[in-house]
C-alpha positions as CSV (number, residue, x, y, z in Angstrom):
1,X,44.1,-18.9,-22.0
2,X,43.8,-21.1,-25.4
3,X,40.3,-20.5,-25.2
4,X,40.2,-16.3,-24.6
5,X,43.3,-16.1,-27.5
6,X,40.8,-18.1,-30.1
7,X,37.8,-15.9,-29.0
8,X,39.8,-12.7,-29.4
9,X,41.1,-14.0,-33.2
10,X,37.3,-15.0,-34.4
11,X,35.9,-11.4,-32.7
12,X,38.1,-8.9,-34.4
13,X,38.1,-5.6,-33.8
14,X,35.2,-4.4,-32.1
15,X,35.7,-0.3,-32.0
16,X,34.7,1.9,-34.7
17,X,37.7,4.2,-36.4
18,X,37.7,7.7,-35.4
19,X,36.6,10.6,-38.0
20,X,39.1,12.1,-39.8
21,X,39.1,15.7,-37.5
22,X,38.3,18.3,-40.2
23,X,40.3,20.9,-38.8
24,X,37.5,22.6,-37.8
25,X,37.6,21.7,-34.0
26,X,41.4,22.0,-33.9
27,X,41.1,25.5,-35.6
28,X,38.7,27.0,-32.8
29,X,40.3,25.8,-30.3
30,X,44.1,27.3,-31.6
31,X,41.8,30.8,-31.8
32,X,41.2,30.0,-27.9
33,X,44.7,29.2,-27.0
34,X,45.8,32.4,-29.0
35,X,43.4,35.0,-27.7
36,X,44.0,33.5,-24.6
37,X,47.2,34.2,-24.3
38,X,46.9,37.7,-25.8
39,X,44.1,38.7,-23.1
40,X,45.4,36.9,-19.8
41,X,48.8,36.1,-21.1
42,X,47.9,32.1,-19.9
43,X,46.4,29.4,-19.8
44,X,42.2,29.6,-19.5
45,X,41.1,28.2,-16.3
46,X,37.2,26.7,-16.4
47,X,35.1,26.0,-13.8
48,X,32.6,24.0,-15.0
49,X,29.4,24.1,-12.6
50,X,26.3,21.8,-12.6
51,X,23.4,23.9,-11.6
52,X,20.9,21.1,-12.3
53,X,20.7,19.4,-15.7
54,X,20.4,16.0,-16.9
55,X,24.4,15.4,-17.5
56,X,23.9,16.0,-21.5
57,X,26.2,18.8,-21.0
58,X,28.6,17.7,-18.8
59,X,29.5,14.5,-20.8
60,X,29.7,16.7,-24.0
61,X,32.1,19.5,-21.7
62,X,34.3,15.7,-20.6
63,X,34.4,15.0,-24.2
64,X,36.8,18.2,-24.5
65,X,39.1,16.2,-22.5
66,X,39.6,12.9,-24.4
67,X,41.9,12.3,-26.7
68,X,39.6,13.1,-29.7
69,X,39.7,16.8,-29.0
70,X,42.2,16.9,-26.2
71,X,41.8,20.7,-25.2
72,X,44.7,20.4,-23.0
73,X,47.0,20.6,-25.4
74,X,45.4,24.3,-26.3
75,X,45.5,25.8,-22.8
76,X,42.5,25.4,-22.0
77,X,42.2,23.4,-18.2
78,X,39.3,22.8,-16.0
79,X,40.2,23.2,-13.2
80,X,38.0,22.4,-9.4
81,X,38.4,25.7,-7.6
82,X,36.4,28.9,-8.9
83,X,39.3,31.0,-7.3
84,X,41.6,29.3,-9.8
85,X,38.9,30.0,-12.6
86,X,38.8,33.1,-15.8
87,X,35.8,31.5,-16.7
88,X,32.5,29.4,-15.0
89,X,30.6,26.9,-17.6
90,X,27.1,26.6,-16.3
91,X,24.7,23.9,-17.7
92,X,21.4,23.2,-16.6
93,X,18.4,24.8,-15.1
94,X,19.3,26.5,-11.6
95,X,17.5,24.5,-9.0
96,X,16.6,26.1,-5.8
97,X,19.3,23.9,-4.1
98,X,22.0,25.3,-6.7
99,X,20.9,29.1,-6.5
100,X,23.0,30.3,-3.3
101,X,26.1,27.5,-4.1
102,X,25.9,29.3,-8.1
103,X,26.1,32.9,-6.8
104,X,28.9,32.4,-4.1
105,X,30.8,30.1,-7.6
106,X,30.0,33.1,-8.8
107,X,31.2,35.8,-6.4
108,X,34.4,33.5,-5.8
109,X,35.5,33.5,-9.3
110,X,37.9,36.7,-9.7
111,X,38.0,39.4,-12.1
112,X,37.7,39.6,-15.1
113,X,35.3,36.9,-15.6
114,X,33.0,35.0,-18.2
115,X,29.9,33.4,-17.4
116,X,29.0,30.8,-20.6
117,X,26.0,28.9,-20.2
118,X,25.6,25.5,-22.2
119,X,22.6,24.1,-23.6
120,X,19.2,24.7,-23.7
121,X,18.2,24.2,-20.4
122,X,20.6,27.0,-18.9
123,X,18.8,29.3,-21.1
124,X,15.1,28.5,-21.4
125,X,14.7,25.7,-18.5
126,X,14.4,23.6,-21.0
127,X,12.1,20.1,-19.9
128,X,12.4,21.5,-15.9
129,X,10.6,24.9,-17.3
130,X,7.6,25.0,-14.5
131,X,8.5,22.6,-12.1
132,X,8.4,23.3,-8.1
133,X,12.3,22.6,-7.9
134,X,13.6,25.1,-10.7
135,X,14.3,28.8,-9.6
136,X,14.9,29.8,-13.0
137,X,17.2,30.1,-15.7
138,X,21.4,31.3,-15.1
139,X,20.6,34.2,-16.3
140,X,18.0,35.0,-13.6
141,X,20.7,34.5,-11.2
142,X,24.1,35.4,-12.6
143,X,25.4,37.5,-15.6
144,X,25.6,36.2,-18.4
145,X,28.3,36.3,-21.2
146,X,27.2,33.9,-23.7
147,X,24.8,31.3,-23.9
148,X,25.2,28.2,-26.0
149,X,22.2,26.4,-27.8
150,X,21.9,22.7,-28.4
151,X,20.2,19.7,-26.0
152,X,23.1,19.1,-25.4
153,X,25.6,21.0,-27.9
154,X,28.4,19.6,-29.2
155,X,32.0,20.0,-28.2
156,X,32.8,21.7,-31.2
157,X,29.6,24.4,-30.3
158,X,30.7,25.0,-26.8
159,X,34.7,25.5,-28.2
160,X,32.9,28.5,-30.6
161,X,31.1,29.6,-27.1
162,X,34.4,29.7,-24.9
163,X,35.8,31.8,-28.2
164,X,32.9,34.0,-28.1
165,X,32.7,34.8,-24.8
166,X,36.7,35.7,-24.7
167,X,35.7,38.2,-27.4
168,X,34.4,40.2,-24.9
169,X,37.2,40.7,-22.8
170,X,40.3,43.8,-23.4
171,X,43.5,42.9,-24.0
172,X,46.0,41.8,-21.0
173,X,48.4,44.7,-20.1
């Protein structure tokens, strides 16, 4: 115990400070919560689906979780059920395993919804273009609202792509 308590004193701390948040992040994702609530009167409910990328995406889409940017606390939820979803986040090529499971996301997800797709790959196939196991880009398979460029893009980009693709829906009677 000695021993650990001595190693602990010499080491220090070992983490890096967090940024100072520039307001920037916390500014998009207040315009979320608010036209949000004006168009469905609620929280936003995202599906997030992988349709066959390399995870870039997905650990930048977890990063809206952690307590850096902490998207909760804006309304905005992923949730695990596209029934429960306003909105599907798709990342990643479509492979041919992932083209009937993406349209029947798809088709569960109830109206009014937005299709965003994240990074490059969702858009241009990215490093997969041309292989046997890619049917195609999202778009060659689902609507698209809004696609979001970057390999992978950063939290902040995909917060600007949620408020984008919100843009195109009317207000909530």
């Amino acid at each position: 115990m000695v021993s650990l308590a001595g190693k602990i004193w010499r080491t220090g701390l070992a983490t890096e400070a967090i940024g100072a948040d520039s307001g920037a992040v916390s500014s998009v994702a207040r315009a979320i919560e608010a036209r949000t609530r004006e168009l469905l009167g609620r929280s936003l409910a995202i599906r997030e689906v992988d349709a066959g990328s390399c995870n870039g995406c997905e650990i930048e889409i977890t990063a809206l979780s952690n307590p850096v940017y902490d998207c909760e606390r804006f309304g905005i939820r992923l949730v695990a059920s596209p029934r429960h979803a306003d909105m599907l986040l798709v990342t990643g090529p479509v492979t041919r395993n992932m083209e009937v499971p993406l349209r029947k996301t798809w088709e569960a997800t109830p109206e009014p919804k937005l299709v965003v797709a994240v990074g490059d790959c969702a858009r241009t196939c990215g490093v997969f273009k041309g292989s046997y196991a890619i049917a195609g880009s999202v778009d060659q398979v689902i609507p698209v609202d809004v696609f979001i460029d970057g390999c992978p893009p950063e939290p902040e980009e995909i917060l600007r792509g949620i408020l984008q693709a919100l843009d195109r829906l009317r207000p909530h009677r």
